[in-house]
Phi, psi and omega in degrees: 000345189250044188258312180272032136246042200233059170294308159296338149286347161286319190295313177320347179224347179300169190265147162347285158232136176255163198310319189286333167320292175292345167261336174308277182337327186298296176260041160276322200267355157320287172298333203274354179313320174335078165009275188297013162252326186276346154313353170245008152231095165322320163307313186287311184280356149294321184314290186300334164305299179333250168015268220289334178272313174281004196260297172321327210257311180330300202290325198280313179297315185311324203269359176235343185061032170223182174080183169239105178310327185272320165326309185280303231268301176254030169285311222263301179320327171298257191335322159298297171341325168310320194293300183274352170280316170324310187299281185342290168321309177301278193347290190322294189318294201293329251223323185270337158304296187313301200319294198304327193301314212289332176304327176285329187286290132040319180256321173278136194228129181274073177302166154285143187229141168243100202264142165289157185231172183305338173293332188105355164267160186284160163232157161256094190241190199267143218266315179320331195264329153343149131245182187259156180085010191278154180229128198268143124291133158220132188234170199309147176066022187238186206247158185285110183287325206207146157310154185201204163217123180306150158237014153182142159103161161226164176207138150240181231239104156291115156254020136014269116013303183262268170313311180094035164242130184256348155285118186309157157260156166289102179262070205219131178331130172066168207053193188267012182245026185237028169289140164235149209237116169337190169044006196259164180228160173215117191306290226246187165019190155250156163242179131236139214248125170262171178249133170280342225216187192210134178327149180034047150213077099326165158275328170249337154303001199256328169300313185293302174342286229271346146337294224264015165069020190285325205252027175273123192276178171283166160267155169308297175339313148326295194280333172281344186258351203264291187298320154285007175277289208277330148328290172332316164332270222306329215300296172332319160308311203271297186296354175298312173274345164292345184312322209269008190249337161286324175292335170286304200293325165317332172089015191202055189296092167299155167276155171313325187290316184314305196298189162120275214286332178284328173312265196337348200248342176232014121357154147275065173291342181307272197315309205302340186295297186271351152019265166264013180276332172324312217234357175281293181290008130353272161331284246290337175309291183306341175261005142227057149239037177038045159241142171262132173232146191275335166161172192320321191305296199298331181283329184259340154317294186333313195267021153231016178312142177239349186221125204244132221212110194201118183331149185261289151339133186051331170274301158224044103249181196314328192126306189281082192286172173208156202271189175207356166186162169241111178266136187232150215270159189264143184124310186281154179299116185306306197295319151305321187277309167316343181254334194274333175274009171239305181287004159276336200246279167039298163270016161283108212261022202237142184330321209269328165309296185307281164340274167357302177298304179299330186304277185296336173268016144315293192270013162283260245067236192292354181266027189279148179303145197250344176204180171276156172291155189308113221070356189309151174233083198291114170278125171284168182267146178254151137293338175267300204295289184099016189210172205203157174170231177191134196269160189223138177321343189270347180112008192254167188228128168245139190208144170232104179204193157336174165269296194305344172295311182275331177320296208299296195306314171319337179255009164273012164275294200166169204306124203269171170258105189267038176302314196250036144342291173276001143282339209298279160007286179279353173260004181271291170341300191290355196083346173246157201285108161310087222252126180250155210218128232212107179254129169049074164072358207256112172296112195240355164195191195230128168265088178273118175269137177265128169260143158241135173299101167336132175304153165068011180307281211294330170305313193280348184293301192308303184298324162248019140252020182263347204242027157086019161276101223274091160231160211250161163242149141226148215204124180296024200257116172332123193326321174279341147324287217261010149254023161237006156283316182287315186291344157313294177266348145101058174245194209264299181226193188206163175220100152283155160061059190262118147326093159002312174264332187292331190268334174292297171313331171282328224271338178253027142261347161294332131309298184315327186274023163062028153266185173227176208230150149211170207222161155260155182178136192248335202284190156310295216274354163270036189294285198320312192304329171276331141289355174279303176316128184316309146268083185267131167250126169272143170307152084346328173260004173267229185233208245254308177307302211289339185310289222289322176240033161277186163247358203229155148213123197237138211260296251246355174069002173250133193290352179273348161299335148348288185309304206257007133301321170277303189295009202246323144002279174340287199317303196301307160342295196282292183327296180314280196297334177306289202291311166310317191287304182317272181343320201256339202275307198288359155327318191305303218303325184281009168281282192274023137319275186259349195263282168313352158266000176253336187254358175279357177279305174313312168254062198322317187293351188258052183261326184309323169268103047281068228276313172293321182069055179273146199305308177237175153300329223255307191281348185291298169327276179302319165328283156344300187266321191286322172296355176276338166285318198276013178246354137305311143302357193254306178276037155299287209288000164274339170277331177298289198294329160108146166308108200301152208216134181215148181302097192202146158316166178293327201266353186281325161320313208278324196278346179287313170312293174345285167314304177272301072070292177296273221254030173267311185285019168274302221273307199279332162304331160311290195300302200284307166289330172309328172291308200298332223264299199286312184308335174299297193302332158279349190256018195030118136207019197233000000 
């Protein structure tokens, strides 16, 4: 089961491309010669059409023995070469995508399932044959036949396989952890399962797909940038042929292949070439940092986040609160209020219960309960109530929670004593969390929970407002906590004592104000708010609603990838924009090219451009189009690897683009036909 799950230490170390990649891509980009595939780069299928028209003129010199045949010839291999390097650029993209499918296709296997039947007893069937809603036994060593959600039982769980983390997980019915992912094994205990999906909608059939790149849609972006490509197409056509009607009236008629060739050359063939290969190694960046994007839309959505919306608990701190003191109300009993703060906590089974626990029976010794008294009725924590505790046989209540929440519960005894407010206050002040701990309506004492920081949190915070991004934490934690954690870790603003809906509601007034937003979310109850966000990512370990309306599923459960996910957003963004300005800059150079090889016998005087001091019209020309193949292949692996991406304004962006990009594509086009120019002229072929 652990052979196709290391997809992120593999990728992490793999070679760019690797040689079986690069011999699949050769002949992708063959097949991909089909009209009805190149059609849908309108640029290309110009290309190939030329191609297919100088090929004609090629077959026509032969077969008349006139004209110039070897001139046509390697006009017309080059343009193909054009063609097939364009392909070639995809195939690679697409072909590091195939690799990964094929690791996960690996993992899957047609197990056996012990499906419940109506009687209520188990069968034994082919795991293929699941539907949803069908419900499963699964016990120590066998494999999770289907996504599901437990509905008993707990476990644990290697998910390997899926992530490539070879330490198991804690899987178990209710709350947010009892989503299980088909293909998984399971190390301890049993479950029962409910089934999410009907064959072939798995979470790795769904993986295998959108890798291998079947279900990548354009971006708006794409399709706007798609669209101005091929308006340029036309426009060029039409001055390619107004050329050939004016060089007639000139008394200075080119052949159809030279027009051919000055077309194909003054195309955007770069950007149309690399394109989708752009946006295929996106994907394929964000799937190895072992997130599934749902598609190209959801990656580029990223790099245009303007708000980033991230959990205070597990994102930026550790997670693990711990208590770190009990304040007892004056007046009150010490010995009581200690007990009433371990038997509240007893059935909390989350780091910060357990702390408590440990906490209070410190401070007994000996007088600590070794179990609860005989009838207690343990209250679980609500996310709406905000507080948790235990009714005890005798009749007495105990509640721990938030404070206004137990102030609120306080008042259904009578009018609570808010004597211990102003600690509550200071310990609020101070950064840590306040729990107020309440017997029969009375507040008698106080829990202060230490929130701790991820290392290097405010450095990254710092890093994404360089990159003009705005974030908020958000925390079910009282407002003066979570303004002395956000000024702690330095993010811009925060939403306490945060809601199912208060998270709905932040995320669609920050859309209205025309940003666009992403969030994290692992529970149930954050599902809407992650169909609201323009970039919702789901946990893996949560559960199967949030999975289903995020757009992101990060395999690795960590909520802080959010961040690297957006610069890789970006990365795709900046690359996509780099490889444009480069593409149209380098046009120029194929001006002083090609103008003058066609037009200097009518016009002696356009010699003046011919700035490079190319040897014939025959060798300019062709200079032209093989460097016009060959510097598509010299920027795969820059499309592959992406435009190295650093936090900076939009204007520092543009002019760094400008600069390198802009007059780098001025510049190296010059240079790069001027070798070639010379190299025909040693090999005489120009």
């Amino acid at each position: 089961m652990q052979s196709g799950g290391t997809l992120r230490r593999r990728s992490a170390a793999r070679p760019l491309v690797e040689t079986a990649i690069l011999k699949n891509s050769l002949l992708e980009a063959l097949c991909k010669l089909d009209p009805r595939t190149q059609v849908r780069n309108p640029v290309m299928f110009i290309v190939e059409v030329g191609a297919v028209v100088t090929t004609g003129f090629l077959l026509a010199d032969l077969i008349h023995r006139a004209g110039t045949p070897g001139f046509d010839a390697a006009i017309s291999a080059w343009l193909w070469f054009t063609v097939l390097f364009a392909n070639f650029a995809e195939a690679v993209a697409e072909g590091r995508g195939k690799a990964q499918a094929e690791n996960l296709r690996r993992t899957k296997s047609d197990t056996i399932a012990h499906r419940r039947n109506a009687a209520g007893t188990y069968e034994d069937v082919a795991a293929s044959s699941l539907r949803k809603g069908d419900t499963v036994r699964v016990s120590v060593g066998e494999i999770v036949p289907g996504d599901g959600e437990i509905i008993e039982g707990a476990a644990t769980i290697d998910e390997s396989a899926i992530t490539g983390e070879s330490a198991p997980v804690v899987r178990e019915a209710g709350g947010d952890r009892s989503a299980v992912t088909g293909g998984t094994r399971v190390l301890s205990d049993s479950i029962v399962v409910t089934i999410a999906t009907n064959p072939g909608e798995s979470f790795l059939d769904r993986m295998i797909a959108l890798v291998e790149g079947a279900q990548r849609q354009k971006t708006p972006n794409e399709i706007a940038l798609s669209i101005l490509l091929s308006a340029l197409t036309i426009i060029f056509v039409v001055v390619v042929a107004t050329l050939y009607a004016f060089s007639q009236y000139a008394g200075s008629t080119p052949s159809i292949v030279i027009l051919v060739a000055l077309l194909v050359c003054l195309i955007p063939t770069t950007i149309g070439g690399l394109l989708s290969a752009i946006g295929i190694a996106g994907m394929d960046r964000v799937m190895q940092r072992n997130v599934l994007a749902t598609s190209g839309r959801a990656v580029e959505a990223a790099g245009d986040v303007d708000t980033l919306l991230l959990d205070k608990t597990g994102t930026i701190t550790l997670g693990n609160r711990s208590a770190s003191d009990i304040i007892v109300a004056a007046g009150a009993d010490r010995t009581q209020v200690l007990q009433a703060a371990l038997l509240s906590s007893l059935a909390d089974e989350t780091p910060e219960g357990r702390s408590i626990v440990t906490l209070a029976r410190h401070a007994l010794g000996a007088q600590a309960p070794s179990e609860p008294p005989e009838g207690t009725q343990f209250v679980p924590f609500s996310a709406y109530t905000r507080m948790s505790g235990v009714d005890l046989q005798s009749g007495s209540k105990i509640r721990k929670g938030a404070p206004d929440s137990v102030i609120a519960w306080c008042k259904e005894f009578h009018a609570p004593d808010l004597a211990l407010m102003p600690e509550v206050e200071r310990v609020a002040r101070r950064g840590e969390t306040p729990l107020l701990l309440a017997i029969d309506g009375s507040p008698v004492g106080l829990i202060a929970l230490k929130d701790i920081l991820k290392p290097q949190m405010s450095r990254r915070f710092a890093r994404l407002r360089a990159m003009g991004i705005r974030t908020v934490m958000i925390t079910g934690d009282n407002p003066l906590t979570a303004a002395a954690i956000a000024g702690e870790a330095g993010v811009d603003d925060f939403l306490a004592e945060a809601t199912p809906e208060a998270k709905m509601n932040l995320i669609k007034r920050e859309q209205a104000a025309g940003r666009l937003v992403a969030m994290t979310g692992d529970g149930t109850n954050d599902a809407p708010a992650l169909a609201q966000a323009d970039v919702g990512v789901a946990m893996n370990s949560g559960t199967q609603a949030a999975k289903e309306a995020a757009n992101m599923i990060d395999l690795d459960s960590d909520p802080t990838k959010l961040i690297e996910i957006v610069e890789i957003g970006k990365q795709l963004l900046m690359t996509r924009g780099a490889l444009t300005t480069f593409s149209i800059a380098n046009d120029v150079a194929k001006y002083f090219a090609i103008l003058p090889a066609i037009f200097i016998a009518a016009y002696p005087q356009m010699n003046a451009l011919n700035i490079m001091h190319l040897a014939t019209p025959q060798s300019a020309i062709l200079s032209a189009v093989i460097f016009n193949a060959l510097i598509i292949i010299a920027l795969i692996p820059l499309a592959l690897r992406g435009v190295r991406y650093e936090p900076r304004g939009a204007a520092v962006a543009l002019r760094t683009n400008v600069l390198i990009y802009g007059v780098g594509g001025l510049i190296v086009p010059f240079i790069g036909i001027k070798l070639i120019d010379m190299l025909l002229q040693a090999l005489h072929l120009g």
